[in-house]
PDB file of N, CA, C and O in Angstrom:
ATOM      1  N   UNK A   1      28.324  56.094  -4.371  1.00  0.00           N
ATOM      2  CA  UNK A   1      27.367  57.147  -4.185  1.00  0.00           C
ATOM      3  C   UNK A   1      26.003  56.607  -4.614  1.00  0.00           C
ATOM      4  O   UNK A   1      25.909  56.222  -5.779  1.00  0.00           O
ATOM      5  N   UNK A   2      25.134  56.546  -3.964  1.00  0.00           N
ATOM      6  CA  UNK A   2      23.717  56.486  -4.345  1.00  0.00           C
ATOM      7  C   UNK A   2      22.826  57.483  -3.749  1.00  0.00           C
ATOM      8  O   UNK A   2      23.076  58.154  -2.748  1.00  0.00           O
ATOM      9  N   UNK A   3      21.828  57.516  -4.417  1.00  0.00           N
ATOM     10  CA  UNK A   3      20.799  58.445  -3.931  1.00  0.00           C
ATOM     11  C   UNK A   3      19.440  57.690  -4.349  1.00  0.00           C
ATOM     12  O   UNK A   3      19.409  56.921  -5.309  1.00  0.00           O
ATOM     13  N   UNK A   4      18.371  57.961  -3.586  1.00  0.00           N
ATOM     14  CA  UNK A   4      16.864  57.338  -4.203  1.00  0.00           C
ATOM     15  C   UNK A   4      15.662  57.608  -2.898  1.00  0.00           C
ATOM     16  O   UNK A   4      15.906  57.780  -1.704  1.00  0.00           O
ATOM     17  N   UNK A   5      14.928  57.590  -3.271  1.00  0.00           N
ATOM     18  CA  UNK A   5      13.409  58.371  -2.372  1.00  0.00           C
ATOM     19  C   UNK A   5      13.697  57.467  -0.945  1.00  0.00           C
ATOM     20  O   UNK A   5      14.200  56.353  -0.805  1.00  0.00           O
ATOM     21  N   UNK A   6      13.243  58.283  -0.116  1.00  0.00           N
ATOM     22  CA  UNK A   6      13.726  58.059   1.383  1.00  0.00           C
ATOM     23  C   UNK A   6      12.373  58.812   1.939  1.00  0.00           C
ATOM     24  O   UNK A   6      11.524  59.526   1.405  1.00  0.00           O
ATOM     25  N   UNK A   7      12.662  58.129   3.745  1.00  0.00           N
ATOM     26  CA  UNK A   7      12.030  58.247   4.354  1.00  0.00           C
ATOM     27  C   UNK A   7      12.610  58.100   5.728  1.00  0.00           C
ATOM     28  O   UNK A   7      13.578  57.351   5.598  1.00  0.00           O
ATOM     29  N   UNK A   8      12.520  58.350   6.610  1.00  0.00           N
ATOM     30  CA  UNK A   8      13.479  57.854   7.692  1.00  0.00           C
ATOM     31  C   UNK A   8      13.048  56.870   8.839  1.00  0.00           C
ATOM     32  O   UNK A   8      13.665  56.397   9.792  1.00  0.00           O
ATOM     33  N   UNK A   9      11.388  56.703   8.260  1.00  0.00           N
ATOM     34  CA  UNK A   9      10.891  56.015   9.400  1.00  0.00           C
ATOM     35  C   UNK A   9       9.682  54.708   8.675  1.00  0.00           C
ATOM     36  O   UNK A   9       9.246  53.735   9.291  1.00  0.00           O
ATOM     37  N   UNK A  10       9.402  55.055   7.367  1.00  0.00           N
ATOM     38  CA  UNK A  10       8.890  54.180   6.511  1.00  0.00           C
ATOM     39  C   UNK A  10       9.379  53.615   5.575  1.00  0.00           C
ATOM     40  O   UNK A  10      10.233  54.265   4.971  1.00  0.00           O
ATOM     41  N   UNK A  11       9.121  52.465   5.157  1.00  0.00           N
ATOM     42  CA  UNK A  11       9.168  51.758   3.586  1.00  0.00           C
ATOM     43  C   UNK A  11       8.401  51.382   2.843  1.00  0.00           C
ATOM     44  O   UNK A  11       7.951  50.258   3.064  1.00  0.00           O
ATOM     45  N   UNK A  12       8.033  51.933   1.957  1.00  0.00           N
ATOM     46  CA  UNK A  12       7.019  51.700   0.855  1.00  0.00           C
ATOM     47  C   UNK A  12       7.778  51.114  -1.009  1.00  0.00           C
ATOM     48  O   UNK A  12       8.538  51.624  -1.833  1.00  0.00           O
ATOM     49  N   UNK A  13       6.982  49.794  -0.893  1.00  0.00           N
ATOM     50  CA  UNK A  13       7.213  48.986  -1.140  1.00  0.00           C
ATOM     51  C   UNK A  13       6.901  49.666  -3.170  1.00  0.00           C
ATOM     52  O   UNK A  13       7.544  49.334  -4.166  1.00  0.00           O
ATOM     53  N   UNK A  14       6.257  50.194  -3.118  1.00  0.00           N
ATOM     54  CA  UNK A  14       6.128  51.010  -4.715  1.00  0.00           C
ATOM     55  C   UNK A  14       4.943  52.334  -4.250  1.00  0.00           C
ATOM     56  O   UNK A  14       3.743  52.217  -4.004  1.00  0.00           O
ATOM     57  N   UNK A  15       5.631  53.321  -4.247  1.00  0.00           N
ATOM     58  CA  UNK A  15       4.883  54.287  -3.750  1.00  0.00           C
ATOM     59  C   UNK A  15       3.893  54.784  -5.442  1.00  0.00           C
ATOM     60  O   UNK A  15       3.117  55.739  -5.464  1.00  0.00           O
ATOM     61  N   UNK A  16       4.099  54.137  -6.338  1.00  0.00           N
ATOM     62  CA  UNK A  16       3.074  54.970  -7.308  1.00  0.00           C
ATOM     63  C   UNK A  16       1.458  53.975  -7.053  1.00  0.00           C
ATOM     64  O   UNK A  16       0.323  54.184  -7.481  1.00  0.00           O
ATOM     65  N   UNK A  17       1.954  52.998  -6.275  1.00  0.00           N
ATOM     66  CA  UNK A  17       0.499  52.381  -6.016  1.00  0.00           C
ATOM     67  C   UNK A  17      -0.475  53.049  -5.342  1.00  0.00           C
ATOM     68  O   UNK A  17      -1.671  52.839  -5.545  1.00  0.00           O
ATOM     69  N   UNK A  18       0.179  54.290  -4.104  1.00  0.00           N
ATOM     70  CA  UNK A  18      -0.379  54.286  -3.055  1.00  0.00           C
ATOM     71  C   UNK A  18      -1.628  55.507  -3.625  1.00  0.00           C
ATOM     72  O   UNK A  18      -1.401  56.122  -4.667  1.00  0.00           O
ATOM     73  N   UNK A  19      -2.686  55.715  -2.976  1.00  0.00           N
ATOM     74  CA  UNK A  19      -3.887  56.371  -3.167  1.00  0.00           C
ATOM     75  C   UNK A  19      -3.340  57.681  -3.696  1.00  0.00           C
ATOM     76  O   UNK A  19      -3.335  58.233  -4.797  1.00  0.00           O
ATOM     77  N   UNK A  20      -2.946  57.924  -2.658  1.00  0.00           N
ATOM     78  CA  UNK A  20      -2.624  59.777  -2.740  1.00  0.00           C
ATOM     79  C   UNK A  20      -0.895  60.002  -3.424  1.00  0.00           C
ATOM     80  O   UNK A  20      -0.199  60.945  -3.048  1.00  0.00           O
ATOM     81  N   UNK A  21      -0.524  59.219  -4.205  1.00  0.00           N
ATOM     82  CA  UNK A  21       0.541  59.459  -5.600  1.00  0.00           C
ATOM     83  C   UNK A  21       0.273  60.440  -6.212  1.00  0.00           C
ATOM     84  O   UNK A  21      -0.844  60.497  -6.727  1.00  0.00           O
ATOM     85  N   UNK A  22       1.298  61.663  -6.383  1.00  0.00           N
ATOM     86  CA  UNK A  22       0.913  62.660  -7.502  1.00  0.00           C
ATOM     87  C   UNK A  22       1.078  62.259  -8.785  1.00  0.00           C
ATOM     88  O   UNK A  22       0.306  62.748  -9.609  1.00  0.00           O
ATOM     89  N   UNK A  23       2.087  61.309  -9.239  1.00  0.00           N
ATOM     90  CA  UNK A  23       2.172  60.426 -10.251  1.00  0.00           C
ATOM     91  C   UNK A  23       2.756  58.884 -10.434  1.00  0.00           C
ATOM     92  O   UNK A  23       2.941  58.233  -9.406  1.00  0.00           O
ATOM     93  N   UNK A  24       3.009  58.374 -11.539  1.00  0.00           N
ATOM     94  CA  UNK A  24       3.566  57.315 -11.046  1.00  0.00           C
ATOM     95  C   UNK A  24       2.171  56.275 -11.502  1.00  0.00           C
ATOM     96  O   UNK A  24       2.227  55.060 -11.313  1.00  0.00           O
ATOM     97  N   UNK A  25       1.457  56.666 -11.862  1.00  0.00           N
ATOM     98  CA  UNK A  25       0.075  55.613 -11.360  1.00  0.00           C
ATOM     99  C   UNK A  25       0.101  54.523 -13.140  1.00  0.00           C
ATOM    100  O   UNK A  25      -0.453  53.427 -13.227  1.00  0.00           O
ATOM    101  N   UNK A  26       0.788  55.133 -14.205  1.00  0.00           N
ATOM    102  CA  UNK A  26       0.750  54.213 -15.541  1.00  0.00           C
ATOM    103  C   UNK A  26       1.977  53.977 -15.456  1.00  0.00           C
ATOM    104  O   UNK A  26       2.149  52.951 -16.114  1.00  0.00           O
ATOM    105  N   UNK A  27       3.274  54.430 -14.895  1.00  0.00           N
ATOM    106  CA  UNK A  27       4.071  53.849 -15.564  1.00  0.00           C
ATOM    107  C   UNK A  27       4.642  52.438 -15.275  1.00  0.00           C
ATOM    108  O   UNK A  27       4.708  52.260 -14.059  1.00  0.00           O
ATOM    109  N   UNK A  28       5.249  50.952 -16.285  1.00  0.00           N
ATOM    110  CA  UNK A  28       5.727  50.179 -16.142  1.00  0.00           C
ATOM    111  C   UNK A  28       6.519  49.562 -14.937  1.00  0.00           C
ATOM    112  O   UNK A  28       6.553  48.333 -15.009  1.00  0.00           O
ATOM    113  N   UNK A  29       6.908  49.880 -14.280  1.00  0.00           N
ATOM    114  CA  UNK A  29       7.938  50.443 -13.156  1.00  0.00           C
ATOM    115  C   UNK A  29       7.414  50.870 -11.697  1.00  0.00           C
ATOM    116  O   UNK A  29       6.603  51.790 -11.588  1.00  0.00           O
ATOM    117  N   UNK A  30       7.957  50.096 -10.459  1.00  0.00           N
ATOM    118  CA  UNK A  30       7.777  50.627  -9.435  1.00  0.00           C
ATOM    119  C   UNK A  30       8.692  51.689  -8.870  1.00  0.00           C
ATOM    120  O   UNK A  30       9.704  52.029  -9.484  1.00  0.00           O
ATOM    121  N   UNK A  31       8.333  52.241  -7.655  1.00  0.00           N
ATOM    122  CA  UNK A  31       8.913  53.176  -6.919  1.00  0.00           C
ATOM    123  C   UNK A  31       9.232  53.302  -5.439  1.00  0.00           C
ATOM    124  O   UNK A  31       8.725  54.014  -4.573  1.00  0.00           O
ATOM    125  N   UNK A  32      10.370  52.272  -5.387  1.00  0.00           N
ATOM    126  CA  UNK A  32      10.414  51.899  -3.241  1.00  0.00           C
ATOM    127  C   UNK A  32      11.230  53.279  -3.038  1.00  0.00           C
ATOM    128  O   UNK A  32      12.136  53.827  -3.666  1.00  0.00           O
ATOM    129  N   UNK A  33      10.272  53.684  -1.520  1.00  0.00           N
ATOM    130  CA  UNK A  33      10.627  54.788  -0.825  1.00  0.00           C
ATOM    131  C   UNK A  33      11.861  53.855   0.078  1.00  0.00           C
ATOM    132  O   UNK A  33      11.276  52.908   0.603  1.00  0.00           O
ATOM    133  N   UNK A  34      13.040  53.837   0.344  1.00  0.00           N
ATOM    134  CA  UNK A  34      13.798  53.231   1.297  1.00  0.00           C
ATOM    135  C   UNK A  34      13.800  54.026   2.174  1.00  0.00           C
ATOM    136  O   UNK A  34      13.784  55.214   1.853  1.00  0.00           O
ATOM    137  N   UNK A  35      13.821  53.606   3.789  1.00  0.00           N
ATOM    138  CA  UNK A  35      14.071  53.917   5.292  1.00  0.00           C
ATOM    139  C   UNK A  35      15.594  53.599   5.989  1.00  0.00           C
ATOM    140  O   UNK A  35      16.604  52.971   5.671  1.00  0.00           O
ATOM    141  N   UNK A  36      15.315  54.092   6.675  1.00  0.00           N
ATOM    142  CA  UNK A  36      16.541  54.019   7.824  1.00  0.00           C
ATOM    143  C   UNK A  36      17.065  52.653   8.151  1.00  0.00           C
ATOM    144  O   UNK A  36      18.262  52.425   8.322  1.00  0.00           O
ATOM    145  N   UNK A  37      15.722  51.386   8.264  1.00  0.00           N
ATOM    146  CA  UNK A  37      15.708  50.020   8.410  1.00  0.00           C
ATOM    147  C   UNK A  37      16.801  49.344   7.523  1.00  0.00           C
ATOM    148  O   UNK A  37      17.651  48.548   7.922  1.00  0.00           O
ATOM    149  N   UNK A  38      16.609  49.857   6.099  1.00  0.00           N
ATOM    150  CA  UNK A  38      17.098  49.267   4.793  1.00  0.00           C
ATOM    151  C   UNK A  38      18.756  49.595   4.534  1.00  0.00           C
ATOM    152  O   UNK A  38      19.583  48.718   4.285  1.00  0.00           O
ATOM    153  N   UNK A  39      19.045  51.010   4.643  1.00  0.00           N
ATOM    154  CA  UNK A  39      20.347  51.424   5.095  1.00  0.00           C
ATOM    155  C   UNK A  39      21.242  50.451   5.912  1.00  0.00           C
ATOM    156  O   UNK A  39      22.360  50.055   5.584  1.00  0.00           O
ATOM    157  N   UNK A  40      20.283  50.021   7.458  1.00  0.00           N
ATOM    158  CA  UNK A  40      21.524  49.561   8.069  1.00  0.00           C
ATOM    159  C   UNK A  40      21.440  48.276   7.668  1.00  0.00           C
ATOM    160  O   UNK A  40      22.486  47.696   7.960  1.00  0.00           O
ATOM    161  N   UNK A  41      20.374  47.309   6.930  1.00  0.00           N
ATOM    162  CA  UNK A  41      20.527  46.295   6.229  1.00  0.00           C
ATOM    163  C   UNK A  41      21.621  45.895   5.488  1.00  0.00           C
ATOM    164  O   UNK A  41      22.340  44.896   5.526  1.00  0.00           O
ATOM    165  N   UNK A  42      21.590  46.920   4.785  1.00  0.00           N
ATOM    166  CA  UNK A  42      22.205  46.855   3.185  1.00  0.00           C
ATOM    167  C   UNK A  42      24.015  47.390   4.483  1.00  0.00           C
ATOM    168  O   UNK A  42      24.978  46.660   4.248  1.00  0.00           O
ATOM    169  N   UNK A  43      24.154  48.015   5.115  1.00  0.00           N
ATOM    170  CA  UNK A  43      25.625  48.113   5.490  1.00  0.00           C
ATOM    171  C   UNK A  43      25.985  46.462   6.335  1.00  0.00           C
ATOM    172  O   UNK A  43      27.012  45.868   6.005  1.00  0.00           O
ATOM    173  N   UNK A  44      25.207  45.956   7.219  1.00  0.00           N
ATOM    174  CA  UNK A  44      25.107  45.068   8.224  1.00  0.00           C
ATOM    175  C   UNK A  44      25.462  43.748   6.869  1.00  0.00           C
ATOM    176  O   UNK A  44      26.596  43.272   6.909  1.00  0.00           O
ATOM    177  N   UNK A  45      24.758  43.364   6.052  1.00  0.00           N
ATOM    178  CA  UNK A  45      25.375  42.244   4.895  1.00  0.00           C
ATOM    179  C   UNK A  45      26.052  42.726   3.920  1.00  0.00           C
ATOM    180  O   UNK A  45      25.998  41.989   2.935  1.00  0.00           O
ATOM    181  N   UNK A  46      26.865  43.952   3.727  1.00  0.00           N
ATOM    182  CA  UNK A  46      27.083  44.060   2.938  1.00  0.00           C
ATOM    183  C   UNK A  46      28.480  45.256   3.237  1.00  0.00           C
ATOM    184  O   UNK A  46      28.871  46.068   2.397  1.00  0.00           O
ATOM    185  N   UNK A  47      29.043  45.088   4.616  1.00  0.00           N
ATOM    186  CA  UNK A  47      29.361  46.253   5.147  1.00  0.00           C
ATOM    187  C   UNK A  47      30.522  47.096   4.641  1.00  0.00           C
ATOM    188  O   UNK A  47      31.483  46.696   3.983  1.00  0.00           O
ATOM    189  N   UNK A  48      30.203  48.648   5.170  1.00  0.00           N
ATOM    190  CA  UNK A  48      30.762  50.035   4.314  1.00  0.00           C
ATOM    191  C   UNK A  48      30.855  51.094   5.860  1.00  0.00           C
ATOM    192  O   UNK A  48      30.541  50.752   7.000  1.00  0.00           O
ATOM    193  N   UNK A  49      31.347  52.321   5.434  1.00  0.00           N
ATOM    194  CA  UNK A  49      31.042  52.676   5.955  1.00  0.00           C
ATOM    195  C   UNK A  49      30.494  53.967   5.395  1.00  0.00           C
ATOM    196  O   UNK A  49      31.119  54.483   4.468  1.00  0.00           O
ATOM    197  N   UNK A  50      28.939  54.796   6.040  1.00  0.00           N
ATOM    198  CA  UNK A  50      28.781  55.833   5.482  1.00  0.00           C
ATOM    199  C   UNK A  50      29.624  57.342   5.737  1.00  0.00           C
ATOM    200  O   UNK A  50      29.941  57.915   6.779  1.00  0.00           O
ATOM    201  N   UNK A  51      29.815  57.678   4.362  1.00  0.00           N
ATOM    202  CA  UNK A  51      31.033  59.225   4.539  1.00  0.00           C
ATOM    203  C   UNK A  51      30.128  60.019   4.801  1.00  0.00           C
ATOM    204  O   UNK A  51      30.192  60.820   5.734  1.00  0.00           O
ATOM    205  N   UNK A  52      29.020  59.892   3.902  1.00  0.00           N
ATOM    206  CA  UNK A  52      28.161  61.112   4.435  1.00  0.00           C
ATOM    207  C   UNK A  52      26.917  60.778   4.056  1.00  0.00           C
ATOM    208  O   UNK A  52      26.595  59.929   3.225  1.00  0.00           O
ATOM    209  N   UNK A  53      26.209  61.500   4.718  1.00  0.00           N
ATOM    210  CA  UNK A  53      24.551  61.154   3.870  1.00  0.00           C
ATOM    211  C   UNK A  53      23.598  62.561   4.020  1.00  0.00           C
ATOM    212  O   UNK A  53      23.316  62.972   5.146  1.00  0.00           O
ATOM    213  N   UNK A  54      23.101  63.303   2.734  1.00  0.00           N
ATOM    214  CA  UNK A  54      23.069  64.288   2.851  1.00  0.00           C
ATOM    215  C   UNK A  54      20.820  63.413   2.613  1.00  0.00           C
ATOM    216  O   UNK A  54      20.312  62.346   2.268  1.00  0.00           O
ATOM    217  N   UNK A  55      20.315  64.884   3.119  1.00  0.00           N
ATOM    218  CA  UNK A  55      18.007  64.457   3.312  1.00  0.00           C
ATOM    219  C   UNK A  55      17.820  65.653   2.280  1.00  0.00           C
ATOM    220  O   UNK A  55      18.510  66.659   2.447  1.00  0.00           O
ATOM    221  N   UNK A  56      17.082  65.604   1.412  1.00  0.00           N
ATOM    222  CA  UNK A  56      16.254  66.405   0.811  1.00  0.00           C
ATOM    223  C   UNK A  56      14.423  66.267   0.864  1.00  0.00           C
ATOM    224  O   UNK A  56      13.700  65.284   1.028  1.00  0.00           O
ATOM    225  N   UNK A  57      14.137  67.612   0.662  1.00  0.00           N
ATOM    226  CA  UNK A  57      12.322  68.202   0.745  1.00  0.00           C
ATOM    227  C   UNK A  57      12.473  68.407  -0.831  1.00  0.00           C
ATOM    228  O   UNK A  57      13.191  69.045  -1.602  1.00  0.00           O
ATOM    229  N   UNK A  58      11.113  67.274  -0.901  1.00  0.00           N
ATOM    230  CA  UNK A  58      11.468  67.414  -2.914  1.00  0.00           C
ATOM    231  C   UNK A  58       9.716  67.496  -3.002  1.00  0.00           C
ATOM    232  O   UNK A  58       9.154  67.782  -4.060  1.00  0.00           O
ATOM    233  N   UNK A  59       9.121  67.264  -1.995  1.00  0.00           N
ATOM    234  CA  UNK A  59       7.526  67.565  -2.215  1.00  0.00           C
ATOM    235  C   UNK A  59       7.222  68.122  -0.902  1.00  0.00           C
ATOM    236  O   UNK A  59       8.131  68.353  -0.104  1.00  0.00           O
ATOM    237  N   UNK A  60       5.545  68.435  -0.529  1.00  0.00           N
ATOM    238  CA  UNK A  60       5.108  69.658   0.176  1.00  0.00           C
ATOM    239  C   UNK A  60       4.212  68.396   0.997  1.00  0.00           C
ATOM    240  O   UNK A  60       3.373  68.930   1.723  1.00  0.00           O
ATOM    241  N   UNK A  61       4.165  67.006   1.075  1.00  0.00           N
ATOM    242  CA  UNK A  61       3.315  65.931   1.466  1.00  0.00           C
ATOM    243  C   UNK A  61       4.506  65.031   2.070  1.00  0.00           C
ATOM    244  O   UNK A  61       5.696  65.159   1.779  1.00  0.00           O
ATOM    245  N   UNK A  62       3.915  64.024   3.035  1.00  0.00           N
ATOM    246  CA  UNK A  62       4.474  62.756   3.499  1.00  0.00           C
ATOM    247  C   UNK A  62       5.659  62.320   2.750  1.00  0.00           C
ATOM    248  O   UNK A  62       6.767  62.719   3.110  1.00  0.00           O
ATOM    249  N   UNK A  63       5.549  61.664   1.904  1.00  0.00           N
ATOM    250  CA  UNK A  63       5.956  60.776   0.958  1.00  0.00           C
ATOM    251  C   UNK A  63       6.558  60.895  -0.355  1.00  0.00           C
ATOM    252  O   UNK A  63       6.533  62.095  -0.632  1.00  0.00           O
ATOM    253  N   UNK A  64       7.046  60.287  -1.224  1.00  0.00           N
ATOM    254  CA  UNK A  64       7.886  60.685  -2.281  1.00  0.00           C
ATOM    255  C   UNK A  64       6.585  60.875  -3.620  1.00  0.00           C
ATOM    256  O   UNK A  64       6.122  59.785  -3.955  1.00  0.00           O
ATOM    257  N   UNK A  65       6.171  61.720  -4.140  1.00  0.00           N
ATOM    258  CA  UNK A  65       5.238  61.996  -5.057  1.00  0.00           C
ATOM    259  C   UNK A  65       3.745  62.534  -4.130  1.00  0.00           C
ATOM    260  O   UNK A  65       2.681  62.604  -4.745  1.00  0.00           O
ATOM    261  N   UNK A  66       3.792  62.816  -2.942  1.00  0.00           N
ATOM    262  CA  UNK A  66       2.655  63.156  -2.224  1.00  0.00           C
ATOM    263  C   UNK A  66       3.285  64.773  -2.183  1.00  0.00           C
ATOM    264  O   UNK A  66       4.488  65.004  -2.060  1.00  0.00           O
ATOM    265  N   UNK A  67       2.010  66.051  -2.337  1.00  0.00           N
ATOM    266  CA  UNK A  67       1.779  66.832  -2.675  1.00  0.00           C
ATOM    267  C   UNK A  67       2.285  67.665  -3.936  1.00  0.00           C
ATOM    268  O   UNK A  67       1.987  67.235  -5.050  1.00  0.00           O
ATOM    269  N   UNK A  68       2.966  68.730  -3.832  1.00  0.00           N
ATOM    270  CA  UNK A  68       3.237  69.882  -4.800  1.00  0.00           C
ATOM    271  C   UNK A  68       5.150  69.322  -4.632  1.00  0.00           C
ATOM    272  O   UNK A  68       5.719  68.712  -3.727  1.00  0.00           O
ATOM    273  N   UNK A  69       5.565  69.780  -5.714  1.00  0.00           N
ATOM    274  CA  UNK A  69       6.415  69.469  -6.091  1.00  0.00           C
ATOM    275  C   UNK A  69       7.286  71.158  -5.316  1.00  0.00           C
ATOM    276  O   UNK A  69       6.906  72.307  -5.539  1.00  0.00           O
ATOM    277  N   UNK A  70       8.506  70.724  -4.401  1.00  0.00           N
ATOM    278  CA  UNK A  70       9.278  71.717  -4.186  1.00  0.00           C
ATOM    279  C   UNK A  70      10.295  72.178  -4.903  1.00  0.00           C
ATOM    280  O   UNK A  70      11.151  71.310  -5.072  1.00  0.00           O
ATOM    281  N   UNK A  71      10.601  73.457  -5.514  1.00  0.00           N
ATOM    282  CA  UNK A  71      11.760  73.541  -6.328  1.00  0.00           C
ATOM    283  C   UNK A  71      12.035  74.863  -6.070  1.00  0.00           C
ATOM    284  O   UNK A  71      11.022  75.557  -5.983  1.00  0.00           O
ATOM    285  N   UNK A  72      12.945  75.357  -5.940  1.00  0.00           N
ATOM    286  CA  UNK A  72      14.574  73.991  -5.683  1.00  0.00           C
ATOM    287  C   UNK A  72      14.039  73.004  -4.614  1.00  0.00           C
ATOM    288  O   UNK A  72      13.017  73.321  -4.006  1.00  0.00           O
ATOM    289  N   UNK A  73      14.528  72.076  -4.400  1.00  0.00           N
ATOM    290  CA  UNK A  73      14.542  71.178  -3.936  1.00  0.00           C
ATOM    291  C   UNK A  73      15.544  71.961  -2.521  1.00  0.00           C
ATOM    292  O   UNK A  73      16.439  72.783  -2.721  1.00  0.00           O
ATOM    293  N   UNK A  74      15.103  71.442  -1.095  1.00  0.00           N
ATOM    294  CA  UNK A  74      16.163  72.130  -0.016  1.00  0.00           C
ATOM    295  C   UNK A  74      16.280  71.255   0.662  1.00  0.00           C
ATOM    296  O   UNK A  74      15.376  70.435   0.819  1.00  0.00           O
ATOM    297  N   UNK A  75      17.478  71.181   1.278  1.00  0.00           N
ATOM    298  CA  UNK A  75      18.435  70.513   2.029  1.00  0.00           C
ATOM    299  C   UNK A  75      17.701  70.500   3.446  1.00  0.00           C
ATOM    300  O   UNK A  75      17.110  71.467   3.926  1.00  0.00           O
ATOM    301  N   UNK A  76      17.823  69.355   3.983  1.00  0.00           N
ATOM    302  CA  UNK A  76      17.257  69.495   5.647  1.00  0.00           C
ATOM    303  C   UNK A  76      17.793  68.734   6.336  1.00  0.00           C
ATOM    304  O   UNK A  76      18.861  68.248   5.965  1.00  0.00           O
ATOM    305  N   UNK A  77      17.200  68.369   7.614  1.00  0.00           N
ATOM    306  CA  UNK A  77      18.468  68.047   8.472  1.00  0.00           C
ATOM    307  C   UNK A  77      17.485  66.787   8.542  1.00  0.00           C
ATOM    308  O   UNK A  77      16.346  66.786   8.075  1.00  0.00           O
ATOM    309  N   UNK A  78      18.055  65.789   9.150  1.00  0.00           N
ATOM    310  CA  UNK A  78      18.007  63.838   9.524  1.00  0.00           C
ATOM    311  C   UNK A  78      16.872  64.083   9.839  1.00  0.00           C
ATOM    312  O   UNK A  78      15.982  63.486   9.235  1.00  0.00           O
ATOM    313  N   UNK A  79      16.579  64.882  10.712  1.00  0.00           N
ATOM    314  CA  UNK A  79      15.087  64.452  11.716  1.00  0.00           C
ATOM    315  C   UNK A  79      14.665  65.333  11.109  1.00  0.00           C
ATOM    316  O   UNK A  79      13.930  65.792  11.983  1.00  0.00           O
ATOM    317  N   UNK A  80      14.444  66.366   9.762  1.00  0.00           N
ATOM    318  CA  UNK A  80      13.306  66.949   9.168  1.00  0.00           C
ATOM    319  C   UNK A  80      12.354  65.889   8.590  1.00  0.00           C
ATOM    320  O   UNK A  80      12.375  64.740   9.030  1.00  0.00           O
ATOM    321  N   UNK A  81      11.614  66.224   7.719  1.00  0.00           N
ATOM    322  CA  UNK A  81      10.630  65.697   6.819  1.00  0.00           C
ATOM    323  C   UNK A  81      11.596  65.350   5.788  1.00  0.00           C
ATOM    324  O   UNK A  81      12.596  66.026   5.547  1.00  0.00           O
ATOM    325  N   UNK A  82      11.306  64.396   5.254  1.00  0.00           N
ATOM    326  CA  UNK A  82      12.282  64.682   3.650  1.00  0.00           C
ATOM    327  C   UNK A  82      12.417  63.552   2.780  1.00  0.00           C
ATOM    328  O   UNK A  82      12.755  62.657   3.554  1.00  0.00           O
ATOM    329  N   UNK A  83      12.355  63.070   1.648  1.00  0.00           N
ATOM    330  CA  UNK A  83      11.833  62.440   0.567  1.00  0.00           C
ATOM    331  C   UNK A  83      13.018  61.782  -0.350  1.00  0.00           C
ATOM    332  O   UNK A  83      12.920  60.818  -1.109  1.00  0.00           O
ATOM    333  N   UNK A  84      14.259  62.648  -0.035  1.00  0.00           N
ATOM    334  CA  UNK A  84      15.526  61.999  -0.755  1.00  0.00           C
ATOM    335  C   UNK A  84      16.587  61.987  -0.206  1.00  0.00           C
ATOM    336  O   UNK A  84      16.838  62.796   0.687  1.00  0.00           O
ATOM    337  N   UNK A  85      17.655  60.859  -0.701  1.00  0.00           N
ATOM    338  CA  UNK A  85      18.296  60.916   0.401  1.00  0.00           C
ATOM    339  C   UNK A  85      19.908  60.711  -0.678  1.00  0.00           C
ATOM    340  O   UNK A  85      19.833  59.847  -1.552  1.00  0.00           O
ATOM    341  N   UNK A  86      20.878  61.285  -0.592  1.00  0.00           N
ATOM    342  CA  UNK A  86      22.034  60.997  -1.386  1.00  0.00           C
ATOM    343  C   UNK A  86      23.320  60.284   0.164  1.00  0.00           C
ATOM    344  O   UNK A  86      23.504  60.868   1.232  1.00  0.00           O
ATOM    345  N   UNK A  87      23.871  59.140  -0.206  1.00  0.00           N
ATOM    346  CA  UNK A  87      24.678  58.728   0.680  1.00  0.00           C
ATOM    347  C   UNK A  87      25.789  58.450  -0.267  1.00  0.00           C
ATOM    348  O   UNK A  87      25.607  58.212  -1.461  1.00  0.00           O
ATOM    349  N   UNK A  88      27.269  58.503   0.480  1.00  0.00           N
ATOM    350  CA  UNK A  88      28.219  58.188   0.063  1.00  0.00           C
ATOM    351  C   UNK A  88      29.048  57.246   1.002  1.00  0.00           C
ATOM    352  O   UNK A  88      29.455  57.558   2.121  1.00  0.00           O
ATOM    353  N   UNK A  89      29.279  55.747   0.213  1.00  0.00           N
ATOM    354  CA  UNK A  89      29.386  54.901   1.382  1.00  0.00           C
ATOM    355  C   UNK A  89      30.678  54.248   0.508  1.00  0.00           C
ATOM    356  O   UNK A  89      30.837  54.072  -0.700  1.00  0.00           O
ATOM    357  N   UNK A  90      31.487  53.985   1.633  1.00  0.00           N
ATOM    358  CA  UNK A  90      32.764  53.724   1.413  1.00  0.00           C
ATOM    359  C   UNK A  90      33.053  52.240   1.960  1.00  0.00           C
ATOM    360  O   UNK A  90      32.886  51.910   3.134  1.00  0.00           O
ATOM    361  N   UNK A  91      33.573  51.278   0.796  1.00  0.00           N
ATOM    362  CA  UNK A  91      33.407  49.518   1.089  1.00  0.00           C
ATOM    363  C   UNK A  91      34.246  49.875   2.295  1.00  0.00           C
ATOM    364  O   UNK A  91      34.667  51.002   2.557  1.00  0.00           O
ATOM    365  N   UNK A  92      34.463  48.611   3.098  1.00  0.00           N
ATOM    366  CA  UNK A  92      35.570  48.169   3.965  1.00  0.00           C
ATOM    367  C   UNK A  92      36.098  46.991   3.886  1.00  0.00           C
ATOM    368  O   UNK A  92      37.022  46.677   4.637  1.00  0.00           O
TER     369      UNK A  92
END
């Protein structure tokens, strides 16, 4: 099971760098948004198969820390907008 900031069509390489970050901008530590690209990477050398993969809206902006913070946090579908991503991937 993993989960971590998503995007389905970008990768950002440490999103607390980027201009418009709501936070993120002191701390020690980067923040990669992973894409759709990286997924089938990581299955293609490393292969699994995915059981499921559920998208979350965790901000009101683009990107993972871009605008107002949504809470609860809501569930959306593949081709919504959406910022997180929980997959459950099963070795083979």
């Amino acid at each position: 099971m993993l989960t971590f900031p998503y995007n389905q069509k970008r990768y950002i390489d440490n999103v607390y760098e980027h201009k418009d970050a709501g936070y993120g901008q002191d701390v020690p530590y980067i923040c990669q948004v992973f894409s759709r690209k990286e997924i089938d990477t990581w299955m293609k050398e490393d292969p699994g198969n995915i059981i499921e993969q559920e998208y979350y809206k965790i901000f009101s902006g683009d990107f993972w820390t871009f605008g107002d913070r949504v809470f609860p946090p809501c569930k959306v579908r593949a081709e919504d907008r959406c910022h997180l991503t929980c997959l459950i991937i099963q070795k083979t």
